[in-house]
SENUMAR-940329 format. One line per field, with one value per residue (C-alpha): residue in one letter; residue number from 1; x, y, z. Coordinates in pm, 1 decimal, always signed. Last residue first. Example, Ala and Ser with C-alpha at 12.3 -4.5 7.8 and 13.67 -1.06 7.14 Angstrom:
2
residu: c(s:a)
num: c(2:1)
x: c(+1367.0:+1230.0)
y: c(-106.0:-450.0)
z: c(+714.0:+780.0)
END
This chain:
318
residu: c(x:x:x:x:x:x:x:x:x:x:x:x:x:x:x:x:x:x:x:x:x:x:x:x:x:x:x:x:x:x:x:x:x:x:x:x:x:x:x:x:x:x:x:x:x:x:x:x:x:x:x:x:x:x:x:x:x:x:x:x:x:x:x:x:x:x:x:x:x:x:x:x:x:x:x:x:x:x:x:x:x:x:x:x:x:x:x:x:x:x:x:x:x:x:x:x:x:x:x:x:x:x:x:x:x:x:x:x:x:x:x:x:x:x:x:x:x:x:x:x:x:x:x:x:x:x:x:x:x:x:x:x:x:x:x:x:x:x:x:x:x:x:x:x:x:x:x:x:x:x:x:x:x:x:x:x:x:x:x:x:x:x:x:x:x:x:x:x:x:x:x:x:x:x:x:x:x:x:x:x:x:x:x:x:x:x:x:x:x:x:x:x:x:x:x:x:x:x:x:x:x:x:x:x:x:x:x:x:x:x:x:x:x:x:x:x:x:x:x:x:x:x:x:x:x:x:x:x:x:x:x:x:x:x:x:x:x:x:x:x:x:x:x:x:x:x:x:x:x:x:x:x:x:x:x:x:x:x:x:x:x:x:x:x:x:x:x:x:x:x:x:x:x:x:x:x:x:x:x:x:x:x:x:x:x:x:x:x:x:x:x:x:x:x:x:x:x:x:x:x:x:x:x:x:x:x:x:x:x:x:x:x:x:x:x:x:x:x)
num: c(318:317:316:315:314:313:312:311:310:309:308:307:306:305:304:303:302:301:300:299:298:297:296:295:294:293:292:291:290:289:288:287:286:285:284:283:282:281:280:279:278:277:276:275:274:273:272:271:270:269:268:267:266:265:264:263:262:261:260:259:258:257:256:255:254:253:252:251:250:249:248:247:246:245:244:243:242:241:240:239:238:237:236:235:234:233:232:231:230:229:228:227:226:225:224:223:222:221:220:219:218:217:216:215:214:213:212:211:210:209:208:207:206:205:204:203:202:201:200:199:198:197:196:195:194:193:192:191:190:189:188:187:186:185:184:183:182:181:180:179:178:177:176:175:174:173:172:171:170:169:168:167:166:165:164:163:162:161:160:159:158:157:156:155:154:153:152:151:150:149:148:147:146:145:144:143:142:141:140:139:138:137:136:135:134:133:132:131:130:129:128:127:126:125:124:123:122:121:120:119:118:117:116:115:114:113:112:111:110:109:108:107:106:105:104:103:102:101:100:99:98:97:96:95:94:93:92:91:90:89:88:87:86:85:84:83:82:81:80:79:78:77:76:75:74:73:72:71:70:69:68:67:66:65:64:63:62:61:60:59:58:57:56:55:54:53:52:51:50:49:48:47:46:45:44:43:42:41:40:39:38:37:36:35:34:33:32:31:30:29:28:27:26:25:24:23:22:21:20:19:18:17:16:15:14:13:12:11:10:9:8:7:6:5:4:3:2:1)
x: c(-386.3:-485.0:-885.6:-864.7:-1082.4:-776.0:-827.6:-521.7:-601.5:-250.6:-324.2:-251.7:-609.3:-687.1:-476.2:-167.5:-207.5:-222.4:-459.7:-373.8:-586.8:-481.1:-621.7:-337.9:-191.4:-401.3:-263.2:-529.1:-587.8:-925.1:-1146.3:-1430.3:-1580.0:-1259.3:-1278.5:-1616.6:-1503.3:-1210.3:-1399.9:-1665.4:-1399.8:-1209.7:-1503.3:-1669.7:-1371.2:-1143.1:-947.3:-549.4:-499.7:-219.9:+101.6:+147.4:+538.9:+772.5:+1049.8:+1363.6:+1244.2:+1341.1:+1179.6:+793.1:+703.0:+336.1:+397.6:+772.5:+1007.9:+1140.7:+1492.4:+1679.9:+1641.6:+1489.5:+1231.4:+1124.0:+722.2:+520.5:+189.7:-44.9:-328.8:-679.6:-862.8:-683.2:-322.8:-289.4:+96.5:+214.7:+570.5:+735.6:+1057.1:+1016.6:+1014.8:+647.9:+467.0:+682.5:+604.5:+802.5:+699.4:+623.1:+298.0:+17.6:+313.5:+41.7:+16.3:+50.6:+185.1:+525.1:+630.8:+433.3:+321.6:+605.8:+878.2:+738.8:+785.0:+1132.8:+1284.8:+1124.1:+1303.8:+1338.1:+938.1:+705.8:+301.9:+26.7:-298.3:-461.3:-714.4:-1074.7:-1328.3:-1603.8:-1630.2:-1835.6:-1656.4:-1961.3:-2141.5:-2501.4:-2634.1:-2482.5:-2157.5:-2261.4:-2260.3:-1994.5:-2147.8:-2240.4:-2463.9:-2238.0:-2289.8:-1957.9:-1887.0:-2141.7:-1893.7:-2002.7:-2341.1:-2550.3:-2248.8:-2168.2:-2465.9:-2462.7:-2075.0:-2071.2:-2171.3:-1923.5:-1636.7:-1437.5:-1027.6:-879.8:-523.3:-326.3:-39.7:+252.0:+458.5:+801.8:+712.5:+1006.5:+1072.2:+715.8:+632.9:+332.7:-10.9:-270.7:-658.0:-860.2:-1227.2:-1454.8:-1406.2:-1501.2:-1279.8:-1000.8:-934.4:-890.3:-500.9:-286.2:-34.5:+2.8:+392.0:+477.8:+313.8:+495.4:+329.0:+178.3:-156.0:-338.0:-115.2:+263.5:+380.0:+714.4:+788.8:+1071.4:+892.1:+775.2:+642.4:+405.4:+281.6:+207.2:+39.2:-201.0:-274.8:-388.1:-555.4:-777.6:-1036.5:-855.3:-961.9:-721.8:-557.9:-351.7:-137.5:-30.2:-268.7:-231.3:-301.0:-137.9:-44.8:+139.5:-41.8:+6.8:-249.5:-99.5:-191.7:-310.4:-452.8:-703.5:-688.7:-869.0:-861.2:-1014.6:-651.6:-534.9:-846.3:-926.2:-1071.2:-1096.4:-1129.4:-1357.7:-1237.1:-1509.8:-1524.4:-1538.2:-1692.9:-1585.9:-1563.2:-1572.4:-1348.6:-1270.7:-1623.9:-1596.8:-1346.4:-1428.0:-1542.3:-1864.2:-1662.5:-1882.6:-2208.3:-2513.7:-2293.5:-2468.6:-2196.1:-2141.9:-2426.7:-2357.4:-1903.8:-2054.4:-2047.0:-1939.1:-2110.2:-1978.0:-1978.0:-1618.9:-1549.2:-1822.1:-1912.8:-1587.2:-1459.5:-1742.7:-1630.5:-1301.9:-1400.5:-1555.7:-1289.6:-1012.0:-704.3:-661.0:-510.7:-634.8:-630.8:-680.7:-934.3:-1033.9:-917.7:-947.3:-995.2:-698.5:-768.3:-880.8:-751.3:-484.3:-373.5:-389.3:-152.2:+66.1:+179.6:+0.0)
y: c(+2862.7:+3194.3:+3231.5:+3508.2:+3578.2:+3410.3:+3213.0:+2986.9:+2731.8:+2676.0:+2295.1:+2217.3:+2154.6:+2593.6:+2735.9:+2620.2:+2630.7:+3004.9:+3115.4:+3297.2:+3546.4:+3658.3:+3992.9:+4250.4:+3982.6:+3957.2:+3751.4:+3484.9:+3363.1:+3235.1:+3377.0:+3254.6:+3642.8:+3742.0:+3416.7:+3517.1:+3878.4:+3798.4:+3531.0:+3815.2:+4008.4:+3797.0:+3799.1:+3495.1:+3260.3:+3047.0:+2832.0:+2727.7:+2411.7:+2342.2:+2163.6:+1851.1:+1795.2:+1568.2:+1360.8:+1502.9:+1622.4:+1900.3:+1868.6:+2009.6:+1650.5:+1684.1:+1935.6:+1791.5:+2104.5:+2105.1:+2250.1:+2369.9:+2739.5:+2796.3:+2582.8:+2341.9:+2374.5:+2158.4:+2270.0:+2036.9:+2123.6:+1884.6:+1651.4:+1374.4:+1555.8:+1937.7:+2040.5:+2337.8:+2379.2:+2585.2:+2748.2:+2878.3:+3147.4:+2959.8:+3279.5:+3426.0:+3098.1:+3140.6:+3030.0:+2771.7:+2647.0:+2452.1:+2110.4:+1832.0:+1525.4:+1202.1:+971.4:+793.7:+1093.2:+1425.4:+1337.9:+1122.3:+1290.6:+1672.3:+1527.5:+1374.0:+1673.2:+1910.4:+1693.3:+1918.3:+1930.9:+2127.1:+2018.8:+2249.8:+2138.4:+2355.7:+2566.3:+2458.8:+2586.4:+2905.8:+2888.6:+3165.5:+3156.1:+3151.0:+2964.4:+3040.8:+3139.2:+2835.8:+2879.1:+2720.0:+2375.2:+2197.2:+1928.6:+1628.4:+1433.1:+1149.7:+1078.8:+975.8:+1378.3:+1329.8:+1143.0:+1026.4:+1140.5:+1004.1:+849.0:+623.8:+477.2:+475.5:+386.3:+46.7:-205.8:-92.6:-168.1:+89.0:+77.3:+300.0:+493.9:+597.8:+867.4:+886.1:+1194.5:+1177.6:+898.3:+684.1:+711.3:+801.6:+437.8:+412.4:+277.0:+56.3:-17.2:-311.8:-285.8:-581.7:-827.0:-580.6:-282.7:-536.4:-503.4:-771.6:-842.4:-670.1:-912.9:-643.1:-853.5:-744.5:-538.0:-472.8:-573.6:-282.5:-499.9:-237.2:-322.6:-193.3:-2.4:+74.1:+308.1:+174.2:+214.4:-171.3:-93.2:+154.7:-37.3:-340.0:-145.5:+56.0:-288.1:-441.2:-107.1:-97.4:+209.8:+411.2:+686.5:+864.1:+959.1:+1250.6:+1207.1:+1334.3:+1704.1:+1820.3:+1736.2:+1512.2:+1209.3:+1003.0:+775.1:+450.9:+267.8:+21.1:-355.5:-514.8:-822.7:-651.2:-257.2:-34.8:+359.6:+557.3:+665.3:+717.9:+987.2:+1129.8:+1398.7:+1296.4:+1608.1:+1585.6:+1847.3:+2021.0:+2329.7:+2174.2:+1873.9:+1714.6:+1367.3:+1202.5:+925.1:+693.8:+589.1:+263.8:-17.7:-297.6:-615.5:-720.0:-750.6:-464.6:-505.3:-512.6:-203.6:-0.9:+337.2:+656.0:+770.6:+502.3:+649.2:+985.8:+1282.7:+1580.4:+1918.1:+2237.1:+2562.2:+2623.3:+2758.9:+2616.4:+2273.9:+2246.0:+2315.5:+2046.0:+1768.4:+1816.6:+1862.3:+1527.4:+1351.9:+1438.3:+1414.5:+1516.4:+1351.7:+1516.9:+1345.1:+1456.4:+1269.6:+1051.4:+1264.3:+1199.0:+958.0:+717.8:+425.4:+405.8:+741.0:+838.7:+471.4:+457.7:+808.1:+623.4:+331.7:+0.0)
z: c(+1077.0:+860.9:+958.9:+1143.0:+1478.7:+1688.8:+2037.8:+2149.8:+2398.4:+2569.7:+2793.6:+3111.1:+3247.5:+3193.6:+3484.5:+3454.4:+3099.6:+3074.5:+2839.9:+2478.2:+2313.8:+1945.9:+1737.6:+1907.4:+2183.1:+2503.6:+2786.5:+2966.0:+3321.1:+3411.6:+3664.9:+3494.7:+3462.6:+3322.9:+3047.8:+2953.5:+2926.7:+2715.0:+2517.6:+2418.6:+2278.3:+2091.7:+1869.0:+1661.6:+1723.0:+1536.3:+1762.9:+1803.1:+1989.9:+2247.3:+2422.4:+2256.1:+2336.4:+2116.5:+2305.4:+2393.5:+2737.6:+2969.3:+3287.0:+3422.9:+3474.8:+3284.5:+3037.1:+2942.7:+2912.0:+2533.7:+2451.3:+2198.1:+2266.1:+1902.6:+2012.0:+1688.2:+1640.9:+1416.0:+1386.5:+1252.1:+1016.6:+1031.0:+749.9:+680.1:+716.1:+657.5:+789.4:+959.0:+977.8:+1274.2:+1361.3:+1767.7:+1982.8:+2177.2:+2096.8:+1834.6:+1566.8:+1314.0:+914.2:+737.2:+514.4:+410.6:+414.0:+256.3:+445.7:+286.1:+552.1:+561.0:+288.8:+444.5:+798.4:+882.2:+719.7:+830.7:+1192.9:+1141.4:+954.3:+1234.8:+1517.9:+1844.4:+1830.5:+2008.3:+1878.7:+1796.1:+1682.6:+1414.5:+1339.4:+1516.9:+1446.4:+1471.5:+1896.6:+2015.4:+2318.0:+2560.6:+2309.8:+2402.4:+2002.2:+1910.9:+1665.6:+1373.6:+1296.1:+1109.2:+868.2:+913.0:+658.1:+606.5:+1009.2:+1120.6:+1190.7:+1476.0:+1710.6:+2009.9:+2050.3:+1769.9:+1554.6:+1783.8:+1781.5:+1350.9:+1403.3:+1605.0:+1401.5:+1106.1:+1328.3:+1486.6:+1336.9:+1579.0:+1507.5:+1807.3:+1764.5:+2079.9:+1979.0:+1827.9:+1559.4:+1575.3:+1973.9:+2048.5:+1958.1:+1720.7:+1908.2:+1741.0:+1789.8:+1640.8:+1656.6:+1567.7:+1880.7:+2104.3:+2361.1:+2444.0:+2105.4:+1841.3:+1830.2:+1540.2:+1353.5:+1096.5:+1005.7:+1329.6:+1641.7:+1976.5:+2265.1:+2543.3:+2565.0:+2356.6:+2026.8:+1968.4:+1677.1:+1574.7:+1240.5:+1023.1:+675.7:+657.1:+1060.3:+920.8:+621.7:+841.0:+1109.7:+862.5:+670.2:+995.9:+1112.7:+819.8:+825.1:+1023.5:+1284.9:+1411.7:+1779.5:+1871.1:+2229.3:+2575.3:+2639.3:+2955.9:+3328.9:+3621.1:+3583.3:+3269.1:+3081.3:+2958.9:+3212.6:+3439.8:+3386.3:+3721.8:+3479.3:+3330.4:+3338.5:+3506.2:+3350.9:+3630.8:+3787.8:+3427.0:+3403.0:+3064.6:+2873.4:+2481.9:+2306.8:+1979.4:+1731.3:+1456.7:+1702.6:+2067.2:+2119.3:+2513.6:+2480.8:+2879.0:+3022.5:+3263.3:+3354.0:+3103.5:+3169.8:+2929.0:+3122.2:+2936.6:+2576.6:+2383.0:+2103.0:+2456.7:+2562.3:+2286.0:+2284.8:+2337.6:+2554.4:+2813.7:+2781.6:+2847.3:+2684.8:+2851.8:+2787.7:+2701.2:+2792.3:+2752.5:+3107.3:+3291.2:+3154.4:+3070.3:+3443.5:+3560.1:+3378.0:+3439.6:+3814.0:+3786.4:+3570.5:+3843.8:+3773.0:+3378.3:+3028.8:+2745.9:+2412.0:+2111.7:+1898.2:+1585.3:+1313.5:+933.8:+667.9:+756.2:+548.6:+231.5:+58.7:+254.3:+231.7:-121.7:-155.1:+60.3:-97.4:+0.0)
END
C-alpha cells in the first residue's frame, strides 16, 4: 500500500486529542463552565449489549469543541485486566492525537515496513500487521506508534461498522455522512467558529514533516516562526486537520506533565477560530481564568486551563 492509497482508504481523518486530567468530575465540571460544554458519556457513546462485558468505562468524557472531539481522561479511572498500568502520565495536559482508520492491519504493516514501531493495547509490539482484536469488542482493532520513531505517541482506531450509527448520535457526529460543522450556538460563551490547528514542540522538524508528508501524505500549508512559543514551525494538513510543528529555538522542550526538559515531542495546544475575541475575554474574566491579550490573538495560561494553551484568533490563517 503506498501512501496516496492509504490516505484514501484508510486514515480519513481525526479521531481525537487526548487530554489527560485528575479528576474527571471537576473536568467535567470546568468544561461545563469555562467552555460551555457538555461531557459525553461512555452510556451515551456506545450499545454495551455489542462490547466484551469487562471494558473499563467511567474513565473518560468527549468534550466537542469546534469540529475536534477532546478525549478527557483519568489514568486513575482507567482499570486494566490483569493489574496492567495505564500509559499515561499524571497530572493534566494534552499526551497524544488519535485517528480513525479504516484498516488497522494494513495501517500497522505499512508503518512498521517504513521503520515506524507499533505496539497493540496490551503494550506488545506489532509485526507482520499481527494486530489483536481489542479489548474494547471483537470488531475494533486499535494501534499505538512508539514516540521514539514517531516523536509523539499517535493511536489509530479501526471501529467496526456495528458500532458507528450509535456512535455516531453522541459520540462522534462527523460519522454521520450528513455532518457538517454547525454554527456557533447562540449560548457559546466563546463563540467557537473551528478549530485551526494542533500544535506540537518538536526538536526533530525533519522527522515530523517525514512522517506526515512521505510515511503519511500530508500536505506542508505552510512555514513560518512561531513568536509565541520562539520557535521554527511547519504546519501540515493531514486527513482533514493542520499540525503545527514547532522546533524551540532554545533547543529545549520542558515535558507538560514533569515540568523537565524532554527530547520527546510535546502537545502543548490548539489554536481556535472565534466569533469575537472580545466576548472570550469577558467570559474568560468572569471565569477567573488567566489569559494575555496579543493585538487579534488570546492565549490562556495552561496552569490554569487543564494544562493545555487554547489559542483564540478571529482570522482564519492557521
Amino acid at each position: 500500500m503506498n501512501a496516496t492509497a492509504l490516505m484514501s482508504t484508510a486514515v480519513p481523518m481525526m479521531f481525537h486529542p487526548t487530554l489527560v486530567v485528575d479528576d474527571l468530575r471537576q473536568a467535567t465540571e470546568w468544561f461545563q463552565r469555562v467552555f460551555g460544554r457538555r461531557g459525553v458519556r461512555w452510556e451515551e457513546k456506545y450499545d454495551f449489549s455489542k462490547l466484551k462485558g469487562d471494558y473499563p468505562k467511567d474513565y473518560s468524557i468527549f468534550i466537542h469543541i469546534g469540529g475536534v472531539v477532546v478525549d478527557v481522561l483519568s489514568p486513575k479511572l482507567l482499570a486494566l485486566p490483569e493489574g496492567k498500568a495505564a500509559p499515561y502520565p499524571e497530572g493534566h495536559g494534552l499526551s497524544d492525537i488519535a485517528w480513525y482508520t479504516e484498516d488497522a492491519r494494513a495501517l500497522a504493516r505499512y508503518l512498521t515496513s517504513r521503520g515506524i514501531g507499533v505496539r497493540d493495547q496490551n503494550g506488545s509490539l506489532v509485526e507482520d500487521g499481527h494486530l489483536p482484536v481489542s479489548n474494547l469488542a471483537d470488531d475494533c482493532y486499535i494501534l499505538w506508534t512508539l514516540p521514539e520513531d514517531t516523536g509523539l505517541t499517535y493511536e489509530f482506531l479501526e471501529m467496526g461498522e456495528q458500532h458507528r450509527e450509535f456512535y455516531s448520535r453522541q459520540g462522534d457526529p462527523r460519522l454521520n455522512p450528513c455532518w457538517t460543522l454547525p454554527a456557533p450556538a447562540a449560548d457559546d460563551p466563546l463563540g467557537v467558529v473551528r478549530n485551526l490547528h494542533h500544535t506540537i514542540l518538536t526538536l526533530d522538524l525533519e522527522r515530523a514533516e517525514r512522517l506526515y508528508t512521505q510515511i503519511l501524505p500530508g500536505q506542508v500549508v505552510r512555514r513560518g516562526v512561531d513568536a509565541q512559543w520562539g520557535a521554527e514551525s511547519v504546519f501540515i494538513e493531514f486527513a482533514g486537520s493542520v499540525l503545527e510543528f514547532a522546533r524551540p529555538n532554545s533547543g529545549t522542550i520542558t515535558d507538560v506533565f514533569t515540568g523537565e526538559a524532554t527530547d520527546t515531542d510535546s502537545y502543548v495546544g490548539m489554536t481556535y477560530q472565534v466569533v469575537d475575541l472580545e466576548r472570550v475575554a469577558r467570559h474568560f474574566t468572569q471565569q477567573r481564568i488567566g489569559f494575555v491579550r496579543e493585538g487579534e490573538t488570546l492565549v490562556t495560561f495552561p496552569a490554569e486551563t487543564m494544562g493545555v494553551r487554547w489559542t483564540f484568533v478571529e482570522g482564519l490563517r492557521p
